[in-house]
C-alpha positions in Angstrom: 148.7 107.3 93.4 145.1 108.9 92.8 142.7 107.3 91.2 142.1 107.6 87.7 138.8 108.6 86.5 136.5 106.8 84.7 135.9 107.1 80.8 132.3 107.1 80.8 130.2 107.9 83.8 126.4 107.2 83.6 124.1 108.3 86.6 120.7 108.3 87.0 119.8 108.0 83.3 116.1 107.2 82.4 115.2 106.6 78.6 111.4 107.1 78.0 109.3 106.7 74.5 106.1 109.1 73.8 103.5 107.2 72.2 99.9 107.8 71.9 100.2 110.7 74.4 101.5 109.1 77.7 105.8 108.1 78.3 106.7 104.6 78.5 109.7 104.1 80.4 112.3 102.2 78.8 115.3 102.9 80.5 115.1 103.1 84.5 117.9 105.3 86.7 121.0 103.7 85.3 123.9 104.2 87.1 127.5 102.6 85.8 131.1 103.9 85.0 133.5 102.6 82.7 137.0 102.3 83.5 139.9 103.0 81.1 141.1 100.2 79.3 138.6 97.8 80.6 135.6 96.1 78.6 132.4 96.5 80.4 129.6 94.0 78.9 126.0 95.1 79.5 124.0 91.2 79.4 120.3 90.5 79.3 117.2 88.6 77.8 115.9 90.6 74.4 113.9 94.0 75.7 116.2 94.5 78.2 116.7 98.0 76.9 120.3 96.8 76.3 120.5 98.5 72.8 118.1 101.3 73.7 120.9 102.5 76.5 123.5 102.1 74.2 122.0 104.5 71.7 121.4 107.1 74.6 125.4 107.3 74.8 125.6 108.3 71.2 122.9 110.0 71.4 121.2 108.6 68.4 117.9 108.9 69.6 115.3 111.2 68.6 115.0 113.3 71.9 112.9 116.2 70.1 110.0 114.4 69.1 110.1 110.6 70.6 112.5 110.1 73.2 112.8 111.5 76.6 116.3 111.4 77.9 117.0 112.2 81.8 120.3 111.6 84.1 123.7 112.5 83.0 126.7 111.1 80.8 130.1 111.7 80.9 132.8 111.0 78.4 136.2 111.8 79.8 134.3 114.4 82.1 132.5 115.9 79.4 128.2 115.9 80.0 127.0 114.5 76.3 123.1 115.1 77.3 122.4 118.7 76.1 125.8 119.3 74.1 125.0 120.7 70.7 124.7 118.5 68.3 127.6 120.0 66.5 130.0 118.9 68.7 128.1 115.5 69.3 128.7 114.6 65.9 132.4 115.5 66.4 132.4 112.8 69.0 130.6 110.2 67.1 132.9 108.5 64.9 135.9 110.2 66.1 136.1 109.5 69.8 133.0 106.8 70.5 132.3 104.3 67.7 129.4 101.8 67.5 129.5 98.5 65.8 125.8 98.1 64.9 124.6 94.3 64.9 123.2 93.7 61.6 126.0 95.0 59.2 124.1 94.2 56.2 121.8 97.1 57.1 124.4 99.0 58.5 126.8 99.3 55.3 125.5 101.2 52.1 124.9 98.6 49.7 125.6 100.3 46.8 129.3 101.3 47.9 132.1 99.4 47.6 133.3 98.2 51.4 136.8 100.0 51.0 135.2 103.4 50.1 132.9 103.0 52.8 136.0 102.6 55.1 138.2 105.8 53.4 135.0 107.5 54.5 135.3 106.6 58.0 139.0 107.4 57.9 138.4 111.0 56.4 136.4 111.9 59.9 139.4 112.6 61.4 140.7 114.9 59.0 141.6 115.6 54.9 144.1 112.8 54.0 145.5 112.6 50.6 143.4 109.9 48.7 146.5 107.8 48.7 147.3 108.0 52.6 143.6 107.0 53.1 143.6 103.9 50.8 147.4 103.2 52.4 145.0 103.3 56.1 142.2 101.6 54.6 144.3 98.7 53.6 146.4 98.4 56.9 143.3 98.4 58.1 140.9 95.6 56.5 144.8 93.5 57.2 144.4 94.3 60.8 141.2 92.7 61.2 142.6 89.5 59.5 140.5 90.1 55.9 142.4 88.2 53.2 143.7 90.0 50.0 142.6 93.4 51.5 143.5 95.0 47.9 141.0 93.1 46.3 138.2 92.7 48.9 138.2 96.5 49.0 136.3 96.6 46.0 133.4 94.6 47.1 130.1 95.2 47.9 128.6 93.9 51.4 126.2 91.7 49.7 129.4 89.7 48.4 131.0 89.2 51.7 129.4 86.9 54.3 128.2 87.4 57.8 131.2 87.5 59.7 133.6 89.2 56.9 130.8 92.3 56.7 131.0 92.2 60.6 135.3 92.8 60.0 134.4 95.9 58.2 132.4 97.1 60.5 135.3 97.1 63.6 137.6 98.0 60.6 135.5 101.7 59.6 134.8 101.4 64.2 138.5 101.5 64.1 139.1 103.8 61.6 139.5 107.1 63.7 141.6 105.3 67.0 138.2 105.9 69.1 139.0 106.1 72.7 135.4 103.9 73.3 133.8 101.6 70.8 130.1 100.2 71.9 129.8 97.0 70.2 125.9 96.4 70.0 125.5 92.8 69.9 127.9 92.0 67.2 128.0 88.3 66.8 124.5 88.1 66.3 123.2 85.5 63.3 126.8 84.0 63.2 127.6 80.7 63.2 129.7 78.9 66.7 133.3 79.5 64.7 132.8 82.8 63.4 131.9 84.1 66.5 134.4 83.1 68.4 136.7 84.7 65.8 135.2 88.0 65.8 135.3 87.8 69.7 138.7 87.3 69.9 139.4 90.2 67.4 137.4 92.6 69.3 139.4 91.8 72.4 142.8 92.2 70.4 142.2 95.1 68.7 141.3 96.6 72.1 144.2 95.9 74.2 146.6 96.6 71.1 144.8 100.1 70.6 144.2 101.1 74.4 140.4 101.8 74.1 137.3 100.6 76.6 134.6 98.8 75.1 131.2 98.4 75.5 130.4 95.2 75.0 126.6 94.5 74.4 125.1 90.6 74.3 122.5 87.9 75.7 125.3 85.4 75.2 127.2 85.0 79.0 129.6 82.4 76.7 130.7 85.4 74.4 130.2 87.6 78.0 133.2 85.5 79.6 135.5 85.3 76.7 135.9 89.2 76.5 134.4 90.9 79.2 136.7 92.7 82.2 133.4 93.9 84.3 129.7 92.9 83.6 126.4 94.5 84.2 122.9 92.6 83.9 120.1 94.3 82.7 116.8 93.0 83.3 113.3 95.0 82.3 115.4 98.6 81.7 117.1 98.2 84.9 120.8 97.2 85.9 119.9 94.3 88.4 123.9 93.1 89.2 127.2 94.5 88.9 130.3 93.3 89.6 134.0 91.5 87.7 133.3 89.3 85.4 134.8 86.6 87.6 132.7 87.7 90.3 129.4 87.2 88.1 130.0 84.6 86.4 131.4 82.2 89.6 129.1 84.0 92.2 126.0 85.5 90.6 123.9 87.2 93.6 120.7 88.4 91.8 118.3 85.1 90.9 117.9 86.8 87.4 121.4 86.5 86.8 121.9 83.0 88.2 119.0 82.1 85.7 120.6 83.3 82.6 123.7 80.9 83.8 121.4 77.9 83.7 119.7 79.2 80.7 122.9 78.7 79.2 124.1 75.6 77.4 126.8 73.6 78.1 128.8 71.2 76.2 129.7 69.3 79.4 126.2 68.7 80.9 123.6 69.4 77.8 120.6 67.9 80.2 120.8 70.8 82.6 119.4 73.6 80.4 117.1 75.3 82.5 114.9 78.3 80.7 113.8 81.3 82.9 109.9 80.7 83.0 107.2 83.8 82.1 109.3 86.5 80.0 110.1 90.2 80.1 107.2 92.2 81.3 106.1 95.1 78.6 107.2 98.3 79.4 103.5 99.5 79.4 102.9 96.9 82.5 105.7 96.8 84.5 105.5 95.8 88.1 105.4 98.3 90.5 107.6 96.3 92.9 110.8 93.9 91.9 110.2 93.6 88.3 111.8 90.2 88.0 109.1 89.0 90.9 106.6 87.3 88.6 109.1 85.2 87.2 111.5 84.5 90.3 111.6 81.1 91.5 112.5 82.4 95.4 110.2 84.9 95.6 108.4 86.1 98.8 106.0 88.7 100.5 108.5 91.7 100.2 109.4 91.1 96.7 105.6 92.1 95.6 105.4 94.7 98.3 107.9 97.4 97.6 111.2 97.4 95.2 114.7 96.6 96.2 117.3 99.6 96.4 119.9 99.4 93.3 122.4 98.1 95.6 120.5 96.2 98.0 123.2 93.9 98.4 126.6 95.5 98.5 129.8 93.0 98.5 133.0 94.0 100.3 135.0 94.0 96.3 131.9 95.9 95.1 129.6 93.8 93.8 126.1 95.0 94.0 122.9 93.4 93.6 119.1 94.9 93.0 117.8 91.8 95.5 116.4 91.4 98.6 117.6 87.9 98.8 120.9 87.4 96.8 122.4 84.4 97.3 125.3 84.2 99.5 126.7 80.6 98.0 128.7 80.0 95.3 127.2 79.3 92.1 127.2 75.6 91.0 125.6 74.6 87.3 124.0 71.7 88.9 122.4 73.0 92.3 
């Protein structure tokens, strides 16, 4: 049987800001594909350029005046970078939805939630008023909102955190994309409510047959959902690999230090933070960029930087490290 293409195919795509008359490189030389049915999480420290990669797929970004976008993207074998904007906008929405992180800012405040969601639903063509609300309904039920009849009416400043966040996979949902990119979408919420809206997202996925994007710093909310994870460190991807694979045998000491930097309910005195923090795009190291902060560094790290997959496992794990580790990853070591 051949083997079927990805969804989304990113190579060597480089994301750079214009300010003050030089480029800032945000985004370095990205290169990651997307399987169908499968739920890729992209993982890393704030100013990563997590969000800023995202956007690049949607091509939200202002290219003509601030943003400088190189490489290539494919949806379904279709290039996005340099496609009219036309027919970009018939891809938004209808084929690649984004579930934005702060829905408070994302929803109009001055619309009532359900009309907000008709809209969505009219992307995809003219339905009758009624067959829209009939949709809109079925909808706000699918994503577990009580009394969707009367909830329909309100505003998002009446809802709370995690009920706005329900709309916003509800209108995400609302044309049967083929990818949604969920951009860090259990930020601000509480333990309980995130768990919730995680195990939603991964519902509503398998139920509807689409990919996802899944975008966090949170390797807990990483292993409840994710199929395949790539870690993102200073606008580069430093690991890829299964989730199982990451998660249980991290290679690159960047990734291994978000593990420890994670807490645990079973051992609560082994929280170990990542010392120094992301370098500024503006002074970068011109070497491995996670150098200054790596524990195991050594002469070569400073010297020159490490290929993209410097390390290359027989299952296809792939590591931007000159010295991955080669043990399996234990909490206390």
């Amino acid at each position: 049987m051949a083997q079927q293409t990805p969804l989304l195919e990113i190579e060597d795509l480089s994301v750079g800001v214009r300010m003050q008359g030089r480029q800032l490189g945000i985004v370095d030389r990205v290169n990651l594909a997307l399987a169908r049915d499968r739920t890729l999480a992209i993982v890393g420290e704030s100013g990563s350029g997590k969000s800023m990669l995202a956007m690049s797929i949607v091509r939200l970004l202002d290219e003509a005046k601030r943003f400088a976008v190189s490489g290539s993207i494919r949806f379904d074998g279709q290039e996005l970078l340099g496609l009219a904007e036309s027919r970009m906008r018939e891809i938004r929405g209808r084929h690649i939805s984004v579930i934005f992180q702060d829905s408070l800012n994302a929803l109009n405040p001055v619309v009532p939630i359900g009309c907000q969601i008709e809209e969505a639903i009219s992307r995809t063509g003219p339905p009758s008023r009624e067959a829209a609300r009939r949709e809109m309904l079925r909808l706000l039920d699918e994503v577990k909102i009580p009394s969707p009849d009367r909830r329909a009416l309100n505003y998002p400043h009446e809802l709370s955190g995690g009920m706005r966040q329900r709309v916003m996979i509800a209108m995400a949902l609302a044309s049967r994309p083929r990818l949604i990119i969920a951009d860090e979408p259990t930020t601000s919420l509480d333990v309980t409510i995130q768990s919730q809206i995680l195990s939603l997202l991964r519902d509503v996925r398998r139920e509807n047959g689409m990919s996802m994007i899944f975008i966090s710093h949170n390797l807990g909310a990483v292993a409840a959902i994710a199929d395949d994870v790539a870690v993102m460190y200073a606008g580069q991807i430093v690991e890829t690999g299964t989730a199982e694979e990451i998660l249980a045998s991290p290679r690159h000491p960047y990734t291994r230090g978000l593990l420890l930097a994670t807490p645990r309910v079973d051992r609560p005195s082994e929280l170990r933070p990542i010392p120094g923090n992301v370098p500024r795009f503006d002074a970068m190291p011109s070497a491995c960029r996670f150098a200054p902060r790596c524990t195991g560094v050594q002469e070569i790290c400073t010297q020159k930087p490490p290929a993209p997959a410097e390390f290359r496992s027989p299952t296809g794990q792939r590591a931007r490290c000159f010295f991955p580790a080669g043990e399996r990853y234990v909490a206390s070591a």
